[in-house]
C-alpha positions as CSV (number, residue, x, y, z in Angstrom):
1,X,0.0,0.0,0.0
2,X,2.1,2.3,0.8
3,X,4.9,1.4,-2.8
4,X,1.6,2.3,-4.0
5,X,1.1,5.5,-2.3
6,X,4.5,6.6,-3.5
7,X,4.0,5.5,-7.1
8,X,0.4,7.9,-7.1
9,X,2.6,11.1,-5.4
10,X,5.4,10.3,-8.1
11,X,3.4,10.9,-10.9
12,X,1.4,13.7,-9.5
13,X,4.4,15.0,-9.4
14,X,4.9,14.7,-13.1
15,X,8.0,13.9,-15.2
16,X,10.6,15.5,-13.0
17,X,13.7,14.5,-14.7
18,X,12.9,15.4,-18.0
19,X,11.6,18.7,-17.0
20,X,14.9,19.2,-15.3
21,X,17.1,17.9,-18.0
22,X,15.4,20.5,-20.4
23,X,15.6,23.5,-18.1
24,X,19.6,22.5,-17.4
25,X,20.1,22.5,-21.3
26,X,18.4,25.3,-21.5
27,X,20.5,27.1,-18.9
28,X,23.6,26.1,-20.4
29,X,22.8,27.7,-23.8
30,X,21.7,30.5,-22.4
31,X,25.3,31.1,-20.4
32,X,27.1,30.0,-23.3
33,X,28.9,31.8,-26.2
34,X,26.5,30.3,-29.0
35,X,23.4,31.7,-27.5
36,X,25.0,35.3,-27.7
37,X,23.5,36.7,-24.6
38,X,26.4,36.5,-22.2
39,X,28.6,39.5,-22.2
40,X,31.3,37.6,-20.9
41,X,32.2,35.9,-24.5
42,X,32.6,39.2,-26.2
43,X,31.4,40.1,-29.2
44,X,32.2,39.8,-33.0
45,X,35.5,38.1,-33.6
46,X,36.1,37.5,-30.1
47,X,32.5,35.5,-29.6
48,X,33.7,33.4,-32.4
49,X,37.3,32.5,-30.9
50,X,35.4,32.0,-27.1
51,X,33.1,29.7,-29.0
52,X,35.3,27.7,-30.6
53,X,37.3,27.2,-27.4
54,X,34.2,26.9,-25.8
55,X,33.0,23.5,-27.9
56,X,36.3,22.0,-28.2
57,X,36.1,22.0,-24.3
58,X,33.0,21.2,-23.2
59,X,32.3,19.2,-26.7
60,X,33.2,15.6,-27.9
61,X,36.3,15.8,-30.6
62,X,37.0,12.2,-31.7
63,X,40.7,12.8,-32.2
64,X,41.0,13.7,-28.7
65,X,38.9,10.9,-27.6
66,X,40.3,8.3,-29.1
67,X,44.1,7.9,-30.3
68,X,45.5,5.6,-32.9
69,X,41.7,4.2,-33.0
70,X,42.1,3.3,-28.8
71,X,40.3,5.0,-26.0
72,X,42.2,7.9,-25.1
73,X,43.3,7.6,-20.9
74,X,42.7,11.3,-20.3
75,X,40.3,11.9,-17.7
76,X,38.9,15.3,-19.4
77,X,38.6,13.6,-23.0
78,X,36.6,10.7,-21.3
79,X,33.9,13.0,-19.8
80,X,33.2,15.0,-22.9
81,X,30.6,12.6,-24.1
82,X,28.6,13.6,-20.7
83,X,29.2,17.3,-20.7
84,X,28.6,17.3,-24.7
85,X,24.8,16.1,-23.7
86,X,24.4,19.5,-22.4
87,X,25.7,21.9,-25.0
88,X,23.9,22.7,-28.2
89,X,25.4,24.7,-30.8
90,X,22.4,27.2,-32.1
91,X,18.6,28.1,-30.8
92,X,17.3,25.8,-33.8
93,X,20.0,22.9,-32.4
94,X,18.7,23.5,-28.7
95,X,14.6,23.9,-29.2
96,X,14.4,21.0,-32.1
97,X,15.9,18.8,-29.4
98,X,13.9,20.2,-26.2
99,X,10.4,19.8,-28.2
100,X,11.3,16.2,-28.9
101,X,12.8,15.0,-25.2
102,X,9.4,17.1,-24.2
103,X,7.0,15.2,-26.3
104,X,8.8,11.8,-25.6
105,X,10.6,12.0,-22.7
106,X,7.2,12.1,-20.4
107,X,5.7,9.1,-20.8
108,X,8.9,7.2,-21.3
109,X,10.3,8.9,-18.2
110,X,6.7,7.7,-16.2
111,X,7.3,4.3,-17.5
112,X,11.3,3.7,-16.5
113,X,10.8,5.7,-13.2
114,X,13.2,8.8,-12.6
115,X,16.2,7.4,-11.7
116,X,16.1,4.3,-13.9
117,X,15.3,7.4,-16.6
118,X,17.9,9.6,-15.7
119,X,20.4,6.2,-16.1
120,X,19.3,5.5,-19.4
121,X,19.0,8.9,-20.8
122,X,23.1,9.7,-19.5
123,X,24.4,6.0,-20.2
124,X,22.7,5.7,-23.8
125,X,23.7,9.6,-24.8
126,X,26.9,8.7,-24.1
127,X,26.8,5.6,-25.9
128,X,25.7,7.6,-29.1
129,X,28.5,10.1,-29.2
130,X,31.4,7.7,-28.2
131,X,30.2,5.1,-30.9
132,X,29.9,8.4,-33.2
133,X,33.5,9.1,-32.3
134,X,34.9,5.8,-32.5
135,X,33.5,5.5,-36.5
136,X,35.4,9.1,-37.1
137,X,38.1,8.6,-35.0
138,X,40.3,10.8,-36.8
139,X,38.2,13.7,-37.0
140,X,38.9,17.2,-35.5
141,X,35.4,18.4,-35.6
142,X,33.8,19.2,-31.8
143,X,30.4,17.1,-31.8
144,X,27.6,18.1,-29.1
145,X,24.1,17.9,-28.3
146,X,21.6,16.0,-26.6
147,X,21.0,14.5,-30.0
148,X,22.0,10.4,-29.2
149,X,20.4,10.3,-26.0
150,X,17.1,11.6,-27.5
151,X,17.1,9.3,-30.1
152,X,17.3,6.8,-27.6
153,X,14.4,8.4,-26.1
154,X,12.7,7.8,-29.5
155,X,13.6,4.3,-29.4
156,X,12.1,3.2,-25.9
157,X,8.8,5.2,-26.4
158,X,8.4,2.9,-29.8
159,X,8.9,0.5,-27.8
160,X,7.4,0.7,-24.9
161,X,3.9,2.4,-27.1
162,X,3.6,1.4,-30.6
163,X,0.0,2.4,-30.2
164,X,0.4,5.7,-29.0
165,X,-1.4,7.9,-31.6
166,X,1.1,11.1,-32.7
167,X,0.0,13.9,-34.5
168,X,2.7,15.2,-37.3
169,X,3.9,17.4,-39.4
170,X,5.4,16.7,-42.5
171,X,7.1,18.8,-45.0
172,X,5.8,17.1,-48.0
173,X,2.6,16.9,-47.4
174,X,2.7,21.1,-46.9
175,X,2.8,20.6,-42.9
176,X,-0.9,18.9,-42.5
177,X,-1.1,17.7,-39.3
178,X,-1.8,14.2,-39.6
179,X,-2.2,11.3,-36.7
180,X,-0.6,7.7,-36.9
181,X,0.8,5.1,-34.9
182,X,4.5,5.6,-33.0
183,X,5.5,2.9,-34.7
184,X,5.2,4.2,-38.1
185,X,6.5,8.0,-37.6
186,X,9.3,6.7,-35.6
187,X,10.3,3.8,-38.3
188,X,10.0,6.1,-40.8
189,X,12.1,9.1,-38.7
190,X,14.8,6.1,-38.1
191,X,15.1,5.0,-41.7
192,X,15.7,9.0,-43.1
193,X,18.9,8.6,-40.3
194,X,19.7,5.4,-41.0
195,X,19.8,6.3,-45.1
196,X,21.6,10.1,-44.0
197,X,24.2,7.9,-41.7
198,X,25.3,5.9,-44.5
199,X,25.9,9.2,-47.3
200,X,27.3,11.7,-44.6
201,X,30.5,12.6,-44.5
202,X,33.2,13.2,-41.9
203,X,32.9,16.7,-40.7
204,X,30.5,19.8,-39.6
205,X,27.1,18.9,-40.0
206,X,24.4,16.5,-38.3
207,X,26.1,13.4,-36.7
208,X,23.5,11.0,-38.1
209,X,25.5,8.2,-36.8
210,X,24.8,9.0,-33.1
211,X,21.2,9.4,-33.7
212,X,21.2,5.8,-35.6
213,X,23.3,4.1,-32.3
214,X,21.1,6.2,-29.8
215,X,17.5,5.0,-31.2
216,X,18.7,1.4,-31.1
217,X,20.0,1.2,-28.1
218,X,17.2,2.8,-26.5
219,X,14.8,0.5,-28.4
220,X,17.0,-2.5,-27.3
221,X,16.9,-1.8,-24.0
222,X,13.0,-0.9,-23.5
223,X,12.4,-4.3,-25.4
224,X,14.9,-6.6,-23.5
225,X,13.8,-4.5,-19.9
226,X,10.4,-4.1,-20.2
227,X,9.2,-7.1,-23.3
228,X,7.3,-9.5,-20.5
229,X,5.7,-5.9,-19.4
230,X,2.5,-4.6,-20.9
231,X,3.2,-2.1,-23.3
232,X,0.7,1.0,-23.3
233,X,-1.1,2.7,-26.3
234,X,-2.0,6.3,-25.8
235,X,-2.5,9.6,-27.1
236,X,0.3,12.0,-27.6
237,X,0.6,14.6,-30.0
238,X,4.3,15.5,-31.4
239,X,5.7,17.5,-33.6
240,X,7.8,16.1,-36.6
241,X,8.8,18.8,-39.1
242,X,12.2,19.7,-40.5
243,X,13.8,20.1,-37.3
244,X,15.1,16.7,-36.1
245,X,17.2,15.5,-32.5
């Protein structure tokens, strides 16, 4: 009775953790050279320079992490895929990825618990941008973003609610909102990565890769965690436009 009491409170409560995680990433940008509010980076050429130093240290860069294709042993280089999770390089970067952790995180984060969320959402983000790294291993191009652990995010919710009825938005069909299962707007979101992972190249864009590694993990975990569980079809409405995790 009173596990039961406590699970009630919890989710009157509502989804804490992914609250928290937005308003932290969103408090990072904000303090951060690429949002352009704080005085402290300067302004013109000198925001650029304090920006660049900014994502190189806060930011995963493969060549740094990993040396001659091996884990590098430096304690700083090893945390990077944590911090990276944090740090977002433009407003478009930072609110495309809140609306999706927002949308998905909630329900997910209701089903996993807080801390068991919270676990999954670090140790499956960091997954994404080491794996990331390790394919470009040579690269000298700073990666960040909450990108791979959202995608893992994705992953579990498809998972764990195949059912769940999403309203979105789609580009070619001039932006009519349309509703369909998880399943099918996810699988279809995962396959544009998938086919983008396999033509991008090595350097400044959208690390495809990490989104690919993050939604599989996190559907591979939900399933092997939670498949003698009953999984739970309900309405949700998300956005799915342009901007992607």
């Amino acid at each position: 009775m009173i596990v039961k009491w406590q699970a009630v409170r919890e989710a009157a409560r509502g989804p804490v953790v992914t609250h928290a995680l937005i308003a932290g990433c969103c408090v990072v940008f904000v303090l951060s050279p690429a949002s352009g509010l704080n005085p402290v980076y300067g302004t013109g050429e000198e925001l650029l320079a304090n920006g660049t130093a900014y994502f190189r240290r806060w930011g995963v860069v493969p060549d740094e992490l990993f040396t001659g294709g091996l884990p590098h042993g430096g304690g700083r280089a090893l945390l990077t895929p944590l911090t990276a999770l944090f740090v977002h390089g433009s407003w478009l970067h930072l609110l495309g990825n809140m609306l999706f952790l927002y949308v998905f995180g909630k329900m997910t984060e209701q089903r996993m618990g807080r801390t068991g969320f919270l676990c999954f959402y670090v140790a499956t983000g960091y997954l994404a941008l080491a794996a990331y790294a390790a394919a470009n291993a040579s690269s000298d191009q700073t990666l960040v973003g909450a990108s791979g652990a959202i995608s893992a995010v994705l992953g579990a919710f498809m998972c764990l609610f195949p059912k769940a009825r999403v309203t979105s938005l789609f580009p070619f069909l001039l932006f009519l909102p349309l509703r369909f299962p998880a399943w099918i707007v996810l699988m279809f979101w995962f396959a544009l990565q998938w086919l983008a992972a396999h033509r991008a190249q090595s350097g400044p864009g959208v690390a495809y890769l990490a989104h690919v590694v993050g939604f599989s993990a996190g559907f591979l975990y939900a399933w092997v965690r939670y498949r003698r569980g009953t999984r739970v079809g309900r309405p949700v409405t998300a956005g799915e436009g342009e901007g992607q995790p």
